[in-house]
Every structure is written in structure tokens, then in C-alpha cells.
Biotite code that builds the C-alpha atoms (Angstrom):
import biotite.structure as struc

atoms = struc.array([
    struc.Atom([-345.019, -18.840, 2.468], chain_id="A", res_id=1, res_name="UNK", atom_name="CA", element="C"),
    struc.Atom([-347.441, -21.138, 4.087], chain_id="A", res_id=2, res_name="UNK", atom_name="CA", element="C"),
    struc.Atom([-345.297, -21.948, 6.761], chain_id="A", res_id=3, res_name="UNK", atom_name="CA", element="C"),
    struc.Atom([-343.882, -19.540, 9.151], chain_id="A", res_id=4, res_name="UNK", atom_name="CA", element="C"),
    struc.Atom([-342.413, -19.691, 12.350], chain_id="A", res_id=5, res_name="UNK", atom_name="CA", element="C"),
    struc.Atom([-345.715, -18.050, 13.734], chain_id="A", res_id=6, res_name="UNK", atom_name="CA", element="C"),
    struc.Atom([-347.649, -20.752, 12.208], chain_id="A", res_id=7, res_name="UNK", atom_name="CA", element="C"),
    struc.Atom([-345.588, -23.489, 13.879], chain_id="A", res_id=8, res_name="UNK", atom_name="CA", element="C"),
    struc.Atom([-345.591, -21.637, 17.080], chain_id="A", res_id=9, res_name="UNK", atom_name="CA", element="C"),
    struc.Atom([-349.293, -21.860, 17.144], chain_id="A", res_id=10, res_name="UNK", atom_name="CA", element="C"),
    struc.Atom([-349.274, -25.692, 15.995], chain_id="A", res_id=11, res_name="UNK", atom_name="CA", element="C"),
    struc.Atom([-346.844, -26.540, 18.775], chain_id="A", res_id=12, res_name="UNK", atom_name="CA", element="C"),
    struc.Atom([-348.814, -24.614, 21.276], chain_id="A", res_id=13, res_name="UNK", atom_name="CA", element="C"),
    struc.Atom([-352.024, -26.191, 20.416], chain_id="A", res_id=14, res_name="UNK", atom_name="CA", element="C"),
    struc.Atom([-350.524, -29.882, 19.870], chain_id="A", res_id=15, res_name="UNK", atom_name="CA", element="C"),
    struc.Atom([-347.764, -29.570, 22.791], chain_id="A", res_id=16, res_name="UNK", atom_name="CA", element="C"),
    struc.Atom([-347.816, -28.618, 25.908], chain_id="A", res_id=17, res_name="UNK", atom_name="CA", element="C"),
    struc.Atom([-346.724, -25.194, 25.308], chain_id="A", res_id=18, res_name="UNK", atom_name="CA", element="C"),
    struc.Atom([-345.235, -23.121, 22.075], chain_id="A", res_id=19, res_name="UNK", atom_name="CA", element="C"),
    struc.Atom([-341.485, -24.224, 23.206], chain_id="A", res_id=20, res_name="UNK", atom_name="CA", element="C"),
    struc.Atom([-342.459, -28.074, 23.189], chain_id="A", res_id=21, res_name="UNK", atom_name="CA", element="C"),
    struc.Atom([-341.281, -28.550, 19.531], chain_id="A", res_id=22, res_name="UNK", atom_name="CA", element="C"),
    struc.Atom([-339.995, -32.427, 20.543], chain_id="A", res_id=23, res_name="UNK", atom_name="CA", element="C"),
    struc.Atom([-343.207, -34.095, 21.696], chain_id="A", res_id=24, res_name="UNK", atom_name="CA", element="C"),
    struc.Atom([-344.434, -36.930, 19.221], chain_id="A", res_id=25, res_name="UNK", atom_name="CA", element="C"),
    struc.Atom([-348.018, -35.042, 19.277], chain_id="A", res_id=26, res_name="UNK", atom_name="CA", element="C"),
    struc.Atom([-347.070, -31.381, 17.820], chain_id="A", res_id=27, res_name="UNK", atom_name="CA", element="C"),
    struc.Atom([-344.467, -33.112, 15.647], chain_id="A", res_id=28, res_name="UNK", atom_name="CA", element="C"),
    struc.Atom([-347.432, -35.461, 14.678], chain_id="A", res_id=29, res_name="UNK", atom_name="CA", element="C"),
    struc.Atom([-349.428, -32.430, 13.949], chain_id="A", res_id=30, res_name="UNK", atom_name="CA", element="C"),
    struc.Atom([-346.771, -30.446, 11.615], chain_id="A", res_id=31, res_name="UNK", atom_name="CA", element="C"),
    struc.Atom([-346.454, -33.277, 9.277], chain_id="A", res_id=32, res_name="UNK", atom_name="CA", element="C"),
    struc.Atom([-349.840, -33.298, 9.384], chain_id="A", res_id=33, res_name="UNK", atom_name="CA", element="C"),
    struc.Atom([-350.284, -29.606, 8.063], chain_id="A", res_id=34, res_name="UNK", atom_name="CA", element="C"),
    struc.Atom([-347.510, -29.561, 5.930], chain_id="A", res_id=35, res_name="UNK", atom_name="CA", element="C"),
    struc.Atom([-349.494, -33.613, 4.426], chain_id="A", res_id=36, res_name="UNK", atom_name="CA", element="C"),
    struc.Atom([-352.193, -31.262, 3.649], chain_id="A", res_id=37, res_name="UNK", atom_name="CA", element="C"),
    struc.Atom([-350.929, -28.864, 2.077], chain_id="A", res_id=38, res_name="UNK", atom_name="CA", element="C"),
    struc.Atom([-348.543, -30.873, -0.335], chain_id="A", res_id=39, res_name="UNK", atom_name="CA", element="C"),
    struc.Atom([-351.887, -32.772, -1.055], chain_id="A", res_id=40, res_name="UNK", atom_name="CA", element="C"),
    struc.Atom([-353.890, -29.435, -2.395], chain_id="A", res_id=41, res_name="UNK", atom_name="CA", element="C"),
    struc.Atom([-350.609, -28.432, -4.577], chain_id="A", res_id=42, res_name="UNK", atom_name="CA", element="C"),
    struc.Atom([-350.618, -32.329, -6.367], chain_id="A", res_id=43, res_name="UNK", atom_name="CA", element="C"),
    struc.Atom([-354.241, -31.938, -7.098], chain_id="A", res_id=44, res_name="UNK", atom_name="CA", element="C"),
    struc.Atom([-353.093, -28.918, -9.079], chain_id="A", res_id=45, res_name="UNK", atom_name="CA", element="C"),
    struc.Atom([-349.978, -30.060, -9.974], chain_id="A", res_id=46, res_name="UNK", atom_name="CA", element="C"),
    struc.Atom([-350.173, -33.492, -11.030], chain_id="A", res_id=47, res_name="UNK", atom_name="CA", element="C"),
    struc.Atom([-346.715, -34.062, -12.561], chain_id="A", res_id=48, res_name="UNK", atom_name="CA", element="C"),
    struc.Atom([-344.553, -32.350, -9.931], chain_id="A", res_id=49, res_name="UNK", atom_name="CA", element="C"),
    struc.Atom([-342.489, -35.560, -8.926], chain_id="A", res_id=50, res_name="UNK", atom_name="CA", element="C"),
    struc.Atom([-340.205, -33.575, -6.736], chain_id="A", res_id=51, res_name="UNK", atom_name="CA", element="C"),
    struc.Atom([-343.499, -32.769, -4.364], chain_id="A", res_id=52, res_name="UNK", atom_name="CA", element="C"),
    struc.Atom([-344.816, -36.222, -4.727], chain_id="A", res_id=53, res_name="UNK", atom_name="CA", element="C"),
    struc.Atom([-341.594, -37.965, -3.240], chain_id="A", res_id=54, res_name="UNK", atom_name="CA", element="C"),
    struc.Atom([-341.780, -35.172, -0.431], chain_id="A", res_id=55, res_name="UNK", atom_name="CA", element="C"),
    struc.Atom([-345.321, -35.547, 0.415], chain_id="A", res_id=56, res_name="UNK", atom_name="CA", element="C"),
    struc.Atom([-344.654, -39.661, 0.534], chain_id="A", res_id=57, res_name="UNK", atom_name="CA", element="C"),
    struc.Atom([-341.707, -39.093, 2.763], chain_id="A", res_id=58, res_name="UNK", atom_name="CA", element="C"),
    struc.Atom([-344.156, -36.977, 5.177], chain_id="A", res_id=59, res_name="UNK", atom_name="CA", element="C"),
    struc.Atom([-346.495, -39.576, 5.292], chain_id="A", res_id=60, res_name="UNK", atom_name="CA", element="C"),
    struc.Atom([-343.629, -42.404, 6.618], chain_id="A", res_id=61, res_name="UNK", atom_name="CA", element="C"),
    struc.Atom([-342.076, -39.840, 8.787], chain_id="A", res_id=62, res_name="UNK", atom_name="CA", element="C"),
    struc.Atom([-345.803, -39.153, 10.689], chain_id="A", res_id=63, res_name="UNK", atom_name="CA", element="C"),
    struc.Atom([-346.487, -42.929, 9.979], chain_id="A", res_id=64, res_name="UNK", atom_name="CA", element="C"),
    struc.Atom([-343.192, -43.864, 12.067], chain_id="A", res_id=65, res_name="UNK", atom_name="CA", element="C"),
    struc.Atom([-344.012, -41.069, 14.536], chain_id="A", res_id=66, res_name="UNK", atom_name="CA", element="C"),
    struc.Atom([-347.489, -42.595, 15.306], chain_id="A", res_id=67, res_name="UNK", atom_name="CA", element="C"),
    struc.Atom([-346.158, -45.955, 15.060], chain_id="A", res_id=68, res_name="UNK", atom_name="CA", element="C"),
    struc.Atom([-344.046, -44.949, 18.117], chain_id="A", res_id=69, res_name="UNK", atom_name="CA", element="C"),
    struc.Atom([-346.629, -42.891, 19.959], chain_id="A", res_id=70, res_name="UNK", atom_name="CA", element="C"),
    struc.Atom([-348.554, -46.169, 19.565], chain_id="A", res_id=71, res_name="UNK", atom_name="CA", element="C"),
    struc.Atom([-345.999, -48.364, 21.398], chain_id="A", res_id=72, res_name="UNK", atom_name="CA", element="C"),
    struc.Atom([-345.720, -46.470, 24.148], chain_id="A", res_id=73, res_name="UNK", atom_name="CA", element="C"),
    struc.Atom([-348.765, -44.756, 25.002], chain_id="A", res_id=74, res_name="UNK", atom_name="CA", element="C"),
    struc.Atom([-352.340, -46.262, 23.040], chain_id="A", res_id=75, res_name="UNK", atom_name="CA", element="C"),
    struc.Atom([-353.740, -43.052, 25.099], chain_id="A", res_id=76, res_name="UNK", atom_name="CA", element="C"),
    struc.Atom([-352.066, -40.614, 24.052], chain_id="A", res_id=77, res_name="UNK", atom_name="CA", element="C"),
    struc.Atom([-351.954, -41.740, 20.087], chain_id="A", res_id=78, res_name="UNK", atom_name="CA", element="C"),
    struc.Atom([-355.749, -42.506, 20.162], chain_id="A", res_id=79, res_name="UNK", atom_name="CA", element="C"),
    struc.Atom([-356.154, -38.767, 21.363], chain_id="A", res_id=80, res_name="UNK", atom_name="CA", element="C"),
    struc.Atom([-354.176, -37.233, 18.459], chain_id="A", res_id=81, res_name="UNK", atom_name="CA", element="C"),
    struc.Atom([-356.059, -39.419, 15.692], chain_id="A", res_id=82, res_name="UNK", atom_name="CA", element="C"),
    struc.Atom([-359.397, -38.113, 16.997], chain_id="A", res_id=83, res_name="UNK", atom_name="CA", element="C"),
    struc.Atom([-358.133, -34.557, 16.750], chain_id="A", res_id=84, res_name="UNK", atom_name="CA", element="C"),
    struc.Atom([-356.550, -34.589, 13.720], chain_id="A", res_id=85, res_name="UNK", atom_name="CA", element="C"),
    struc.Atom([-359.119, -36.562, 11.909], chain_id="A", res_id=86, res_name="UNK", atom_name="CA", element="C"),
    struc.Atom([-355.991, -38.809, 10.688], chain_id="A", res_id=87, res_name="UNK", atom_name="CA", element="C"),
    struc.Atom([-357.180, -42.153, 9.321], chain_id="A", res_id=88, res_name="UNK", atom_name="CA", element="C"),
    struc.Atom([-355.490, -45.537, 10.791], chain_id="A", res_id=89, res_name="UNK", atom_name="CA", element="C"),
])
């Protein structure tokens, strides 16, 4: 499986503040942005799996409306996780 909980435990702890910070809008932010990634190497295999398609676009306005509200309240903060996660605007 190419998530497991150790693999979000290291996403939270290098996104959040610590491994237990599952809630902030930056490791959350960075999840969808892992799990984005993947879903986008399985369609370039898998052209005609509509069930992953309509997941993957549903992960993109999930992290869209996350960084959407990191953007309203703190420009700071949501220009910092853009830069690391190479995430175009």
C-alpha cells in the first residue's frame, strides 16, 4: 500500500509541527498533496479508470479549498507551503 500510517506520520511530522498535528492546514495540505501525486502516476498508466479520475479531481478541490483558506488567513504561512511543495498557484 502506498500509504501507511508510518508514511503519514512522517508527512505530518515534516509538514506540522509535530507527528500528532494531523489538523493543521499545512500537513493536511501536504497529504493531499502526496496522495495528488500518486493518483497522477496511476492515470498516466491507467487512462480509463474513471473511478480514480473523479478521486484525484476531488483531491485537487479539497487541497484547493484548504489553500484557499490558508490564504485568507495567513499569506505567510500559505506562501511557505507552495515553495515547499513546489505546488503551482
Amino acid at each position: 500500500m502506498y500509504l501507511d500510517s508510518t508514511k503519514k506520520a512522517e508527512i505530518f511530522a515534516q509538514y506540522g509541527k509535530d507527528a500528532k498535528n494531523t489538523g493543521s492546514a499545512e500537513s493536511q495540505i501536504a497529504l493531499f498533496t502526496y496522495r495528488i501525486k500518486h493518483l497522477t502516476e496511476h492515470m498516466k498508466q491507467n487512462h480509463k479508470d474513471v473511478g480514480t479520475a473523479r478521486a484525484l479531481t476531488t483531491l485537487v478541490g479539497k487541497r484547493r479549498s484548504m489553500l484557499d483558506y490558508l490564504k485568507e488567513r495567513d499569506i505567510e504561512r500559505y506562501r511557505a507551503i507552495i515553495k515547499e511543495l513546489g505546488i503551482r498557484k
